[in-house]
N, C-alpha and C positions, 0 to 999 in steps of 0.2 A: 311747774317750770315757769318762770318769770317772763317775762314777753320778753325785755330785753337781752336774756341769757339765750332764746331761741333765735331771735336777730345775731347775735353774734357767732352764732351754730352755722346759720345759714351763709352769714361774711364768710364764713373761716371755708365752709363747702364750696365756694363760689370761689374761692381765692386758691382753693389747693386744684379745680378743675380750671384754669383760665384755659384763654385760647393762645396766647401770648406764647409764642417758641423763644426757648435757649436754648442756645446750643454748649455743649460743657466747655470749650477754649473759651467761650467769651463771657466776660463779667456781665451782673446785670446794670451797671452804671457806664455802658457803652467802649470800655475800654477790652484790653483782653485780658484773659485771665493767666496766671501760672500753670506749671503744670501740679500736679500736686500728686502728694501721696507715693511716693518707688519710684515712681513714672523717670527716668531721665532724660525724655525727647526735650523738644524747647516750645512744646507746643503749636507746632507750624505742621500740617501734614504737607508733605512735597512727594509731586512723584516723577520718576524721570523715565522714558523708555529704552534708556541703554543695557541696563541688565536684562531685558527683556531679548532686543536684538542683540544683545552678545550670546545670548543662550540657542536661539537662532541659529547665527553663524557657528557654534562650536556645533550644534549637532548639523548643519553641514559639511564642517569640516570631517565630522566621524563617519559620513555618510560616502565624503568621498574616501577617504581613511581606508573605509571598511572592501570598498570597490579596488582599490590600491594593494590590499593585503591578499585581499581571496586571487587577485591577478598573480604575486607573487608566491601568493603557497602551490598554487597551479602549476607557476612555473617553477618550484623549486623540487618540486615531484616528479615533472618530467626526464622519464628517460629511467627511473626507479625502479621499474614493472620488471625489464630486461636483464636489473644489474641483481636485481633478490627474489628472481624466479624461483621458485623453491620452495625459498626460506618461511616459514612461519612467521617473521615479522611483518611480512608482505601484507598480510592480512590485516595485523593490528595497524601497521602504518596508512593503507587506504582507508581503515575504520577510521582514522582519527582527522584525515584527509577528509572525507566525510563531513564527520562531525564539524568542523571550523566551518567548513564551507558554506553550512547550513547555519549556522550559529551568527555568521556575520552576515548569511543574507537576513538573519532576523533585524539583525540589530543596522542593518541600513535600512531596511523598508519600515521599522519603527524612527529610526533620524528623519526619512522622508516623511514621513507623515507628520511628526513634533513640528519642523521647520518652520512650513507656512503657518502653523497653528500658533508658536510662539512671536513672531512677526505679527500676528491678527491683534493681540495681545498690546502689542507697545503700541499697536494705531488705536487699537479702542480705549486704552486707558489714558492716552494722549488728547482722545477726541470728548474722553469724559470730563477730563481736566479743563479743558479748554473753554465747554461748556460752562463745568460749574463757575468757572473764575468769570465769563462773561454775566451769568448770572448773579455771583458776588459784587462784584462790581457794579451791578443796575440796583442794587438796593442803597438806597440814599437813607442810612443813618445818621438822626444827628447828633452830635456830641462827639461822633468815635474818631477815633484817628489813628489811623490806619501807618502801618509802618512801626510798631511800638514793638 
């Protein structure tokens, strides 16, 4: 192997391991890059936390929903016991009285607990953002220009 054929072995290993970061949105001549390839975004990641506290509020709203409905199946029971003494539906009807009752205390004590968790969510991805973009912005490129 020729001395010069192994110098350029060594260029090419020295150039494919740099220390230099890219990032895939941005070109390496300082500008940004397309998106490329299926992709239809526009290259911009954004993030906002509305979907986050919307998902929040509806599983409050189900929680109080669910507190609202088991009050009403309660009361739409009452007074039942008296009028189908007897009857054999009586039975199936309090089984299934039952059943809801239990079924919507799940499904509120799971909305209670989703709530704050989803709310924790739009602060932290908010306070992520927040961060990175004060970091983006302390990096003094030059050439790029920003806003393309």
């Amino acid at each position: 192997m020729a001395w010069d054929e192994w110098e350029q072995l060594k260029a090419q290993v020295v150039e494919r391991h740099t220390t230099d970061m890219h990032i895939n949105s941005a070109s390496v001549d300082g500008g940004y890059a397309r998106p490329s390839g299926g992709g239809s975004g526009t290259g911009t990641l954004k993030h906002r936390g509305g979907p986050w506290t919307k998902a929040a509020g509806t599983a409050d709203d189900l929680q109080t929903g669910t507190i609202t409905a088991k009050v009403e199946l309660r009361s739409a029971h009452d007074g039942i016991v008296g009028g189908l003494a007897g009857l054999s539906s009586l039975g199936a009807l309090t089984s299934v009285l039952t059943s809801w009752d239990e079924r919507l205390g799940r499904v509120r004590e799971e909305c209670s607990s989703l709530e704050p968790k989803l709310r924790q969510v739009a602060v932290d991805l908010a306070e992520v953002d927040a961060e990175v973009g004060d970091r983006a912005r302390a990096v003094a490129a030059s050439g790029s220009r920003r806003g393309e």
